[in-house]
C-alpha positions as CSV (number, residue, x, y, z in Angstrom):
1,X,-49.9,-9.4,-72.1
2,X,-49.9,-8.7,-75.8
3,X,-52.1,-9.3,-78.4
4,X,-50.0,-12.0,-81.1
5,X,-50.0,-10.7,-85.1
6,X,-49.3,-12.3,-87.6
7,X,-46.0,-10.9,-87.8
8,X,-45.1,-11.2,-84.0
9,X,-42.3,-13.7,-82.9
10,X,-41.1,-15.6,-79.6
11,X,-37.2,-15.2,-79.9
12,X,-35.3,-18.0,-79.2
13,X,-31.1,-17.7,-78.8
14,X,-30.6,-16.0,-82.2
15,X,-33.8,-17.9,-83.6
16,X,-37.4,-16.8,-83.8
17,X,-40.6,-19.0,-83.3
18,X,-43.1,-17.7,-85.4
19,X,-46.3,-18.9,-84.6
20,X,-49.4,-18.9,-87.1
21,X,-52.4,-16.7,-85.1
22,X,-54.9,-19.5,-85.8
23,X,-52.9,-21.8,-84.4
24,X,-52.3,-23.8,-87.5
25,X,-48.3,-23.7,-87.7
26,X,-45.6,-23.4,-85.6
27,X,-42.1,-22.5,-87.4
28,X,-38.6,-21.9,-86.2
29,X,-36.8,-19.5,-88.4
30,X,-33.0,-19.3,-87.8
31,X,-31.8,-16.1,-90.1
32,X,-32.9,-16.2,-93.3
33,X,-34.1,-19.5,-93.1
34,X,-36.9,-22.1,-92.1
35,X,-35.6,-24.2,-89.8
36,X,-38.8,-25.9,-89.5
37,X,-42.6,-26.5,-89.4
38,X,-44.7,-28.0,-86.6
39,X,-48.3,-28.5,-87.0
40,X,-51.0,-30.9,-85.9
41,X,-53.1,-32.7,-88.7
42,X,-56.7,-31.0,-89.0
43,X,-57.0,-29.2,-86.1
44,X,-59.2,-26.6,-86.8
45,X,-57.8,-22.9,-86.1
46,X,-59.0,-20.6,-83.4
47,X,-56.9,-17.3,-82.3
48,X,-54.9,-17.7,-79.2
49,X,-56.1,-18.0,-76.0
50,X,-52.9,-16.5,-74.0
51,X,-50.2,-14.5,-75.5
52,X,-47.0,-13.5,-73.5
53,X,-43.6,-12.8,-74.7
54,X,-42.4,-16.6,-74.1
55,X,-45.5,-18.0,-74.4
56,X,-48.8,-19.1,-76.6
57,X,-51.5,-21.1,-75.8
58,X,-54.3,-22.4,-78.1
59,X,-57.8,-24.0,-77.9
60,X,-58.5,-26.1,-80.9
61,X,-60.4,-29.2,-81.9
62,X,-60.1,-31.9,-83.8
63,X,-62.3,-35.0,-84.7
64,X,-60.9,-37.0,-81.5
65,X,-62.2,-34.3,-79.0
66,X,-60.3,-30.8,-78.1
67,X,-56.8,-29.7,-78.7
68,X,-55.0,-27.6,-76.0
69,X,-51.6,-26.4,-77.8
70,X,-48.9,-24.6,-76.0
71,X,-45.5,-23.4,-77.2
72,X,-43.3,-21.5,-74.6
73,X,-39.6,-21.1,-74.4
74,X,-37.6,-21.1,-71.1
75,X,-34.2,-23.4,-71.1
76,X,-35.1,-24.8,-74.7
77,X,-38.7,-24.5,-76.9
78,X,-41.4,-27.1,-75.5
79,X,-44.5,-27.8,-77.6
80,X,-47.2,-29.4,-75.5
81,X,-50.7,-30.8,-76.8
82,X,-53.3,-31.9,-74.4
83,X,-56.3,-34.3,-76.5
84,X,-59.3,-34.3,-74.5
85,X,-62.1,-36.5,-75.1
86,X,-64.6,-34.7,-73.4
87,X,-67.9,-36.1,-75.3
88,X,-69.3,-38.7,-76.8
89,X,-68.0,-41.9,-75.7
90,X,-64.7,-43.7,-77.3
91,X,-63.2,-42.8,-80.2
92,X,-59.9,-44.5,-82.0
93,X,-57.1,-42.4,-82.2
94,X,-55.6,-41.4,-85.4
95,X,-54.2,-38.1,-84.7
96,X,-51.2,-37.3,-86.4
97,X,-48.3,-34.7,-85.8
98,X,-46.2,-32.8,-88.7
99,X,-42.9,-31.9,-89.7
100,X,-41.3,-30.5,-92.4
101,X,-37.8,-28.9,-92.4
102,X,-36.3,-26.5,-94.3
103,X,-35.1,-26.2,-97.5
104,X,-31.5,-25.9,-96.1
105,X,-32.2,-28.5,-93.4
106,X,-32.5,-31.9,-93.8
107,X,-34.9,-34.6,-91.1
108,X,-33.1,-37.7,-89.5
109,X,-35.7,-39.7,-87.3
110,X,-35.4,-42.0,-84.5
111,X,-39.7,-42.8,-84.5
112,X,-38.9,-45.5,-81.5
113,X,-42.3,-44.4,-79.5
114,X,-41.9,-42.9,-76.1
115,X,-38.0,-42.4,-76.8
116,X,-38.8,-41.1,-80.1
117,X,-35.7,-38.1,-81.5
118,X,-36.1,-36.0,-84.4
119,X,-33.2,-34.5,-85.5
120,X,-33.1,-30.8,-88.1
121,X,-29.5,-30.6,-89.4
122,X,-28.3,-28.3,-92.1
123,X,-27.8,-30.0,-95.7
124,X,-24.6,-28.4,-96.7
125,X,-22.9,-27.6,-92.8
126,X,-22.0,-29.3,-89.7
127,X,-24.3,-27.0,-87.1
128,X,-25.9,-25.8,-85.7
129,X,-28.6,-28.6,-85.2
130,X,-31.9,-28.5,-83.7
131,X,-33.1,-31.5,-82.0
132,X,-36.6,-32.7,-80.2
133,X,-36.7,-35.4,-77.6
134,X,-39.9,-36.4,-76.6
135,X,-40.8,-35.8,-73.1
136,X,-43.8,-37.0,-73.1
137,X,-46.3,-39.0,-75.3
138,X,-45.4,-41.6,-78.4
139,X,-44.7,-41.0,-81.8
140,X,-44.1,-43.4,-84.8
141,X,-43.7,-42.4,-88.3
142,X,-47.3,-43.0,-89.8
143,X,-45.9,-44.4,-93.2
144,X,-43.6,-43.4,-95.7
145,X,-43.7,-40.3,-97.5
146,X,-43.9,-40.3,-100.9
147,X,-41.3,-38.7,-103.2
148,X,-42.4,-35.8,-104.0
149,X,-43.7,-34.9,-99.8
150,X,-42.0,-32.2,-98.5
151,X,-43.1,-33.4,-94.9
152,X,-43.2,-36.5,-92.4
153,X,-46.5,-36.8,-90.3
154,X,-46.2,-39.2,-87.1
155,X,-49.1,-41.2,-84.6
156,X,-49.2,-39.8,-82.1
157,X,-50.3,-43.1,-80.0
158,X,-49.9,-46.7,-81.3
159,X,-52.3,-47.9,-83.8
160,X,-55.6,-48.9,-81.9
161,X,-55.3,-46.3,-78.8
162,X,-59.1,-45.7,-77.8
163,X,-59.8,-42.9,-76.1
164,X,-62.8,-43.0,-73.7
165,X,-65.0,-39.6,-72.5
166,X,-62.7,-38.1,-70.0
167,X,-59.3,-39.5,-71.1
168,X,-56.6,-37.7,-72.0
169,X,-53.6,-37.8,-74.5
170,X,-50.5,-35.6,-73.7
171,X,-47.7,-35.5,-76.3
172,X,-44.8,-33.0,-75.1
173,X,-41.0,-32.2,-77.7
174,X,-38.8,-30.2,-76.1
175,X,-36.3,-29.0,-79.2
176,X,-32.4,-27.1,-78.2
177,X,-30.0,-26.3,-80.2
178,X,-26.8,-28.5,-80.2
179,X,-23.5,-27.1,-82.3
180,X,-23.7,-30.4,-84.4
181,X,-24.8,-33.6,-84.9
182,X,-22.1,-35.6,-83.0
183,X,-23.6,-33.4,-79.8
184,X,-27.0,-35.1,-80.1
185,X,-25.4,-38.2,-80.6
186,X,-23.6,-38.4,-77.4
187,X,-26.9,-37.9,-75.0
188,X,-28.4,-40.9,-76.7
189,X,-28.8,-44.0,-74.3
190,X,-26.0,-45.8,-75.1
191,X,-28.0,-49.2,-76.1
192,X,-29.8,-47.2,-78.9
193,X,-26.5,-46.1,-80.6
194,X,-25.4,-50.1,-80.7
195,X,-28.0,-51.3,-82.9
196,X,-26.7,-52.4,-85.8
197,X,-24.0,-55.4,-85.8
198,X,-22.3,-57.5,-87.7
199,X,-23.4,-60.7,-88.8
200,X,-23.4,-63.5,-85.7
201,X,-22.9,-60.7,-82.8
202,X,-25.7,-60.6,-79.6
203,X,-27.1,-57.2,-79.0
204,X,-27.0,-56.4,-75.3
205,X,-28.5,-53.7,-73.3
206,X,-29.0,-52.9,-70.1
207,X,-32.9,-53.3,-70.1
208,X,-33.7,-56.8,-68.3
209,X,-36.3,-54.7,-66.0
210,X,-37.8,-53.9,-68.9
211,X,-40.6,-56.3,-70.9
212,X,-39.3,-57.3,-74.1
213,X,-41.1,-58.8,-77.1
214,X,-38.9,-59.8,-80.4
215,X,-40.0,-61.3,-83.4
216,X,-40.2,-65.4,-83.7
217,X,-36.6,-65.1,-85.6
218,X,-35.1,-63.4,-82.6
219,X,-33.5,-65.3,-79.6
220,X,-33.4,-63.5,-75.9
221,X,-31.6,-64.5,-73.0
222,X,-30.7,-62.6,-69.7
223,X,-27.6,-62.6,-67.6
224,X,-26.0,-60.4,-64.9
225,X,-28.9,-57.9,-65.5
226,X,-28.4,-57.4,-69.3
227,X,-30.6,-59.0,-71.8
228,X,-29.0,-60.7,-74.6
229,X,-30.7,-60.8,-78.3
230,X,-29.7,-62.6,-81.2
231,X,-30.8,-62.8,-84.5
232,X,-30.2,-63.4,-88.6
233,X,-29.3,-60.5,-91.1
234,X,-31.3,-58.1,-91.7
235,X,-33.7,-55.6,-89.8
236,X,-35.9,-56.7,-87.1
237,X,-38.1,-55.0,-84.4
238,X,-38.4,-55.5,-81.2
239,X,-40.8,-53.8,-78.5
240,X,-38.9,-52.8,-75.1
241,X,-42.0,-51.3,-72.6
242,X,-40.8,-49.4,-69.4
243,X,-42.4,-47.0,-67.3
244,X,-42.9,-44.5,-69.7
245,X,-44.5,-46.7,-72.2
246,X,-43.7,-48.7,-75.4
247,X,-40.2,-47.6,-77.4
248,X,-40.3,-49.7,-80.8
249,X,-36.4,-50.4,-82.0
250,X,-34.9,-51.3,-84.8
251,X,-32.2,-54.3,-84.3
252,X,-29.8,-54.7,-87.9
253,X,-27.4,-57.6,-88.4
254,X,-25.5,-56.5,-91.4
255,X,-24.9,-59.3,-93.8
256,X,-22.1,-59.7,-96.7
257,X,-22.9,-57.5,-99.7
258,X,-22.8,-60.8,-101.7
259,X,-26.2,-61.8,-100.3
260,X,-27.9,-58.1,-101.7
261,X,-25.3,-58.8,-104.8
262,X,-27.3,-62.6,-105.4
263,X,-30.4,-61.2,-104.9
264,X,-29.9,-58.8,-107.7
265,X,-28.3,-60.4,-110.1
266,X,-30.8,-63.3,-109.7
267,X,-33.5,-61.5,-110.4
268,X,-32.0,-59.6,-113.5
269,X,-30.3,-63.1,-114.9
270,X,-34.0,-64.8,-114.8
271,X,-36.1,-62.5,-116.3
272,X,-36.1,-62.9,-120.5
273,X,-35.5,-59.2,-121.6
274,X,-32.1,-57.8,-121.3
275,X,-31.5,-55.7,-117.4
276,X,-31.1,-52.5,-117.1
277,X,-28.2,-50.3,-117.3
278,X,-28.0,-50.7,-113.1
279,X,-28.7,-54.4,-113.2
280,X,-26.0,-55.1,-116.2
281,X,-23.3,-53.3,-114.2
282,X,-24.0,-55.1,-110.7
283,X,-24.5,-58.7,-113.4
284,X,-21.0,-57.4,-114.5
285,X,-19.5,-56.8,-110.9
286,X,-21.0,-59.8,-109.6
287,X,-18.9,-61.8,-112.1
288,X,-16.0,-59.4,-111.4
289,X,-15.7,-60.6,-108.4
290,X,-16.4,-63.8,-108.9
291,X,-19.8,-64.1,-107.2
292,X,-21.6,-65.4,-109.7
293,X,-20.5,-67.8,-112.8
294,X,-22.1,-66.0,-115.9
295,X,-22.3,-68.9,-117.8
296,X,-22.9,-68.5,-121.7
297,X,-26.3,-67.0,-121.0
298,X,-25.6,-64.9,-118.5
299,X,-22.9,-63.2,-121.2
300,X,-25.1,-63.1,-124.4
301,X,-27.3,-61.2,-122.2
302,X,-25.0,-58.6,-121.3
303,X,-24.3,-58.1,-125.1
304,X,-27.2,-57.5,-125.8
305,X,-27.7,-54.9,-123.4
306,X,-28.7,-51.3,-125.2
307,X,-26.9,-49.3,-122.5
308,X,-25.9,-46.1,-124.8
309,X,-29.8,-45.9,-125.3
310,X,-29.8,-45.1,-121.3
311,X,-29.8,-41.7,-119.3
312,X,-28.7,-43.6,-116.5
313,X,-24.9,-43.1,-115.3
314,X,-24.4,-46.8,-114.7
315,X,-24.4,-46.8,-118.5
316,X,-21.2,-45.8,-118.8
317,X,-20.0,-47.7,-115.8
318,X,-21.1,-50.9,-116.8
319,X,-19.5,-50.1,-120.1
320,X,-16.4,-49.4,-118.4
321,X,-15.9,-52.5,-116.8
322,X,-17.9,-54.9,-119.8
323,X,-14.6,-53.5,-121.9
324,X,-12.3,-54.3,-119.1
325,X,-13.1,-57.2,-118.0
326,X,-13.3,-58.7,-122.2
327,X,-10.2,-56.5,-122.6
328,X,-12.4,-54.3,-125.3
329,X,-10.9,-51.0,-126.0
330,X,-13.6,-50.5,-128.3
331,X,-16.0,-50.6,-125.8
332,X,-14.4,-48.5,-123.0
333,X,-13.7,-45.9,-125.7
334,X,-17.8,-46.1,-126.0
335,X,-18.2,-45.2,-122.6
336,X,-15.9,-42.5,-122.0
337,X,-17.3,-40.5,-125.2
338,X,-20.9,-41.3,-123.7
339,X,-19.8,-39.9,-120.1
340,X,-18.2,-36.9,-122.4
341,X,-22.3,-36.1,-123.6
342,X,-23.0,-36.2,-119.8
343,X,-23.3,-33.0,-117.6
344,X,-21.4,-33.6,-114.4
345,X,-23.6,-34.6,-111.9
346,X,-23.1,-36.7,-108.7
347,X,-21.1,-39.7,-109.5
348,X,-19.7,-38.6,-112.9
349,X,-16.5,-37.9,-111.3
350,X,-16.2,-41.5,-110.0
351,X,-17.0,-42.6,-113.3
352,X,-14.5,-40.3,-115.3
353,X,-11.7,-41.9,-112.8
354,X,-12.7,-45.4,-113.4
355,X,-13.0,-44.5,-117.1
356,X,-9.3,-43.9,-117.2
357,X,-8.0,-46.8,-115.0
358,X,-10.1,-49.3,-117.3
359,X,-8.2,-47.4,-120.6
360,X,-5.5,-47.7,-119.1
361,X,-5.8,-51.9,-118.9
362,X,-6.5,-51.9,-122.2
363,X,-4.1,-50.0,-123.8
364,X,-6.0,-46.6,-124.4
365,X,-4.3,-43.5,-124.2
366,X,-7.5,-41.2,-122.4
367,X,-5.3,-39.5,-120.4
368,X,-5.9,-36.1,-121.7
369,X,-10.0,-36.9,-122.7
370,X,-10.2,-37.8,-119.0
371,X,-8.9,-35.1,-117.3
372,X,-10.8,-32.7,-119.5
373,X,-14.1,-34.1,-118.4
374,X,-12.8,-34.6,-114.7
375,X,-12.1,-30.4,-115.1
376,X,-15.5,-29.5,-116.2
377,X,-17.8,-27.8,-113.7
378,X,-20.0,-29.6,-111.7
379,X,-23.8,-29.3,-111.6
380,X,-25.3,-29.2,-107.8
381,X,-23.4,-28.4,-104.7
382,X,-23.6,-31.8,-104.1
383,X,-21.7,-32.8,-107.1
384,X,-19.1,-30.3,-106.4
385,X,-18.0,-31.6,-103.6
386,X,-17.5,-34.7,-105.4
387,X,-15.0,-33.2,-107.5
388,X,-13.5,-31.2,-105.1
389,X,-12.7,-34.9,-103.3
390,X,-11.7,-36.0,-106.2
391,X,-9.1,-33.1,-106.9
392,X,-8.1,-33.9,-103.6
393,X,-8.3,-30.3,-102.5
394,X,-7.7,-28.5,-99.2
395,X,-9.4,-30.2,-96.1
396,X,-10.9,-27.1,-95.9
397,X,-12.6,-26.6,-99.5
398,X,-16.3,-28.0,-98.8
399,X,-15.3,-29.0,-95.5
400,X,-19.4,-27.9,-94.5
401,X,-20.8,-29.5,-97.2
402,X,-19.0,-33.2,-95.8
403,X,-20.1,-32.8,-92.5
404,X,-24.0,-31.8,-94.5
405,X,-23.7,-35.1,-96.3
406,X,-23.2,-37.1,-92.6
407,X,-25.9,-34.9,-91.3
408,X,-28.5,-35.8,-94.1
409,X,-27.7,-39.6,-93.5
410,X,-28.0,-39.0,-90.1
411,X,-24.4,-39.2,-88.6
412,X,-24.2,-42.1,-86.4
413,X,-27.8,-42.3,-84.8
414,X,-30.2,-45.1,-85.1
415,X,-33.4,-44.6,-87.3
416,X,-33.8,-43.0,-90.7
417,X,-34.2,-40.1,-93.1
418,X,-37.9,-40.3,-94.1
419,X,-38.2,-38.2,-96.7
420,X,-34.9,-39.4,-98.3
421,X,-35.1,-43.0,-100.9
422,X,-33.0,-45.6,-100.5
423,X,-31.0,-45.0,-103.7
424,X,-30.4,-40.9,-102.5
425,X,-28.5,-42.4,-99.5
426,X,-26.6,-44.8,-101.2
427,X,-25.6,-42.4,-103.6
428,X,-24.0,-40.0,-100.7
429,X,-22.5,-43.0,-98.9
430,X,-20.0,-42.7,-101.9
431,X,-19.5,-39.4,-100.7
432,X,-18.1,-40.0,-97.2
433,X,-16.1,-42.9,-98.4
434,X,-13.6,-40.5,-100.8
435,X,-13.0,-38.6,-97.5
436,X,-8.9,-38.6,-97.3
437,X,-8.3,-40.7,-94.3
438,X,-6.1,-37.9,-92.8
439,X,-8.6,-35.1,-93.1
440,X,-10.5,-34.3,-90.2
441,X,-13.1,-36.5,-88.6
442,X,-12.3,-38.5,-91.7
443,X,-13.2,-41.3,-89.4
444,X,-16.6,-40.7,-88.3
445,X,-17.7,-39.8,-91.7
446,X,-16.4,-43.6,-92.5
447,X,-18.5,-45.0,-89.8
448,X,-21.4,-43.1,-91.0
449,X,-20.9,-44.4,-94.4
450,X,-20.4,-48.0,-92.8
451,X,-24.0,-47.6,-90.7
452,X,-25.7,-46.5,-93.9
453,X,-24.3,-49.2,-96.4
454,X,-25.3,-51.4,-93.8
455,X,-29.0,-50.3,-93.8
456,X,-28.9,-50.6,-96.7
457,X,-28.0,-54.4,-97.2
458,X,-30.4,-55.5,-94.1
459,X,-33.1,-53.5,-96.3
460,X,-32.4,-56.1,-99.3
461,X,-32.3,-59.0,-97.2
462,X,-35.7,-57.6,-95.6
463,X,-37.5,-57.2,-99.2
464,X,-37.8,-53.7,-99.1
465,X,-35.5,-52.6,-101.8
466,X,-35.3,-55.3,-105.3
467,X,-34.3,-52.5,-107.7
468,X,-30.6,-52.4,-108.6
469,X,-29.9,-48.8,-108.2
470,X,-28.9,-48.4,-104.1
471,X,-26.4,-51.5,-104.6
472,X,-24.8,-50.5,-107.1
473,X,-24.4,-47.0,-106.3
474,X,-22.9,-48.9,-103.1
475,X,-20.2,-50.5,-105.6
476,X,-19.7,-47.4,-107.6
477,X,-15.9,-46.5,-107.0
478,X,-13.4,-44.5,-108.4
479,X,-11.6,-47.7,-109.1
480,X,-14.6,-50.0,-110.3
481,X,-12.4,-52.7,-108.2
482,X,-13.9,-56.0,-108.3
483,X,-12.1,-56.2,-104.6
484,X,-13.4,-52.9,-102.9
């Protein structure tokens, strides 16, 4: 036995988990980089109570009762805590568990309780990727981070768990390395990865042994021992208990874009002072497509709208398409020469191309102002990538940085990127969508860009997104098409 530093490591494969000697921090470190960062919320610090060289073990407390943390490595790296409450009578749990990944790495979770996954996948590569079932315990994302949070904290037992003197509270993750995503996805029970469906499709699942308890919108019915839910767009939860204990899932009936496009343009058409630049452009595409009649209102509005005043891209898109779709070459001119002021971040490229199909319909010859702009250099590795799709180079150029956008939205596993907003996924669903269809697993990054656009429009039907920006960086094309 060995006495631990501050210094000293556990290795792991060709990774290292460094453990904090207070017992504050646990972190994986895969060369250079954090991986990530497991801690418990306010635990006080103590130094170890066993070191070996797989294995350390503290004794902590917390305000619930004591904390006995282990971390040890033998076929993969299991963190076990062991809540005691030893003293004192009942208290309510509110422990909470961290985790913060990487700079390089970004989080997908599936918080579903007992069956909870949390998934570490590098940003800007396909593998490899560290994942954490839980063997033991319940976890469910606490609440959502704010946007500046650099972590995700989870409860550790469903709100209202009361621990009595003597009880105890066990919450085990067992993390392995997988060489990517698709990997993790395939030892998923298969029920979990069939979630989300189209609009007027039953979800089954093998789980009529199991209690169940839906929402009052929901509809259940059981047949040749599979249970049978129905349901109306958008996202619903239901509560499947087993053996183990509770597993919280999310059910999503996707529903036409039109019904995120009403709510939208709705909102922006009633209000008195003119939308914004993102609200103008879906108002625009709305009528593009012939989902809305404008009206004479609805187009003095959009007149008035003060979009070269506006740092926002969708500026110049809505621009774009105003010109087209009145035929104003004025107008389109407007917006390229705006998008020429522009650095070239993520999206400009989609612009530039739209920019010079919409010149083209009205008679403007932006061939060579176009191509200049679409030649500049992009800012963000993200945004390169973008323009390398667009330049339609080698399946290989940015090839990791693809397969790091479908790991940051999660590939095709249920749950969500917590420390992600709603308009950063929709702006890389764009992304996996100008994947040439016959580069490699061009398909699976179009299913993950289906899954995502699809959370997306069940989150508008649900109420938790009314701002314009996810939608329409969901409608924002190289083509601007009012069909796409």
């Amino acid at each position: 036995m060995q006495e631990l530093s501050t210094s000293e490591v556990i290795h792991w494969a060709d990774a290292e988990v460094r453990l904090e000697r207070d017992g504050s921090l646990m972190r994986v470190v895969r060369g250079r980089h954090l991986v990530v960062e497991l801690g418990w919320v306010n635990a006080s610090t103590a130094d170890p109570s066993l070191v070996t060289d797989d294995e350390v073990e503290h004794s902590l407390t917390t305000h619930a009762g004591r904390l006995l943390q282990r971390a040890a490595i033998n076929d993969g790296w299991r963190s076990r805590w062991v809540l005691v409450r030893d003293h004192d009578g009942s208290v309510q749990v509110g422990e909470r568990l961290r985790v913060r990944p990487g700079p390089e790495y970004t989080l997908w979770s599936w918080s579903a309780g007992v069956s909870t996954v949390i998934v570490v996948a590098p940003a800007h590569a396909a593998g490899p990727v560290l994942a954490f079932r839980l063997e033991q315990g319940y976890l469910e994302l606490a609440e959502d981070p704010q946007e500046s949070s650099a972590w995700v904290e989870y409860l550790v037992a469903p709100e209202g768990t009361v621990l009595e003197t003597g009880d105890r509270l066990v919450t085990v993750l067992a993390g392995h390395w997988y060489a990517e995503l698709g990997d993790v996805e395939s030892r998923m029970p298969p029920w979990s990865m069939e979630t989300q469906l189209d609009e007027g499709v039953s979800w089954l699942a093998d789980l009529a042994d199991c209690g169940l308890e839906v929402p009052d919108e929901l509809v259940v019915e059981y047949a040749d021992g599979q249970v049978s839910v129905d349901g109306p767009p958008g996202s619903h939860v239901v509560d499947i208990t087993n053996p183990r204990g509770l597993s919280r899932v999310e059910l999503e009936w996707v529903p036409q874009l039109e019904v995120a496009l009403h709510k939208v343009v709705d909102a922006a058409l009633d209000r008195a002072e003119p939308p914004s630049a993102a609200e103008a452009f879906c108002v625009q595409m709305a009528a593009d497509r012939n989902t809305v009649w404008l009206g004479q209102n609805g187009h003095d509005l959009l007149d008035v709208v003060d979009w070269e005043s506006s740092e926002s891209l969708f500026a110049a898109a809505f621009a774009l398409i105003r010109g087209r779709a009145l035929g104003e070459g004025a107008l389109v001119s407007d917006g390229l020469r705006w998008l020429a002021r522009r650095p070239v971040g993520l999206g400009y490229g989609r612009v530039v191309m739209a920019g010079f199909l919409a010149s083209v319909s009205v008679g403007l010859d932006a061939q060579s102002r176009c191509l200049e702009m679409l030649s500049r250099s992009a800012v963000g590795r993200t945004a390169a990538l973008e323009s390398s799709l667009l330049h339609y180079r080698s399946a290989d150029f940015g090839a990791g940085e693809l397969a790091g956008v479908a790991n940051r939205l999660g590939g095709l596993m249920p749950g969500e990127p917590p420390l992600m907003s709603w308009t950063e996924m929709a702006e890389l669903v764009g992304l996996l969508e100008l994947c040439p269809p016959e580069w490699p697993h061009a398909s699976y990054y179009a299913q993950v860009a289906a899954k995502v656009r699809g959370k997306i429009l069940c989150a508008y039907v649900n109420g938790w997104i009314d701002e314009a920006e996810p939608l329409a960086w969901l409608l924002l094309t190289p083509e601007l098409s009012a069909t796409a």
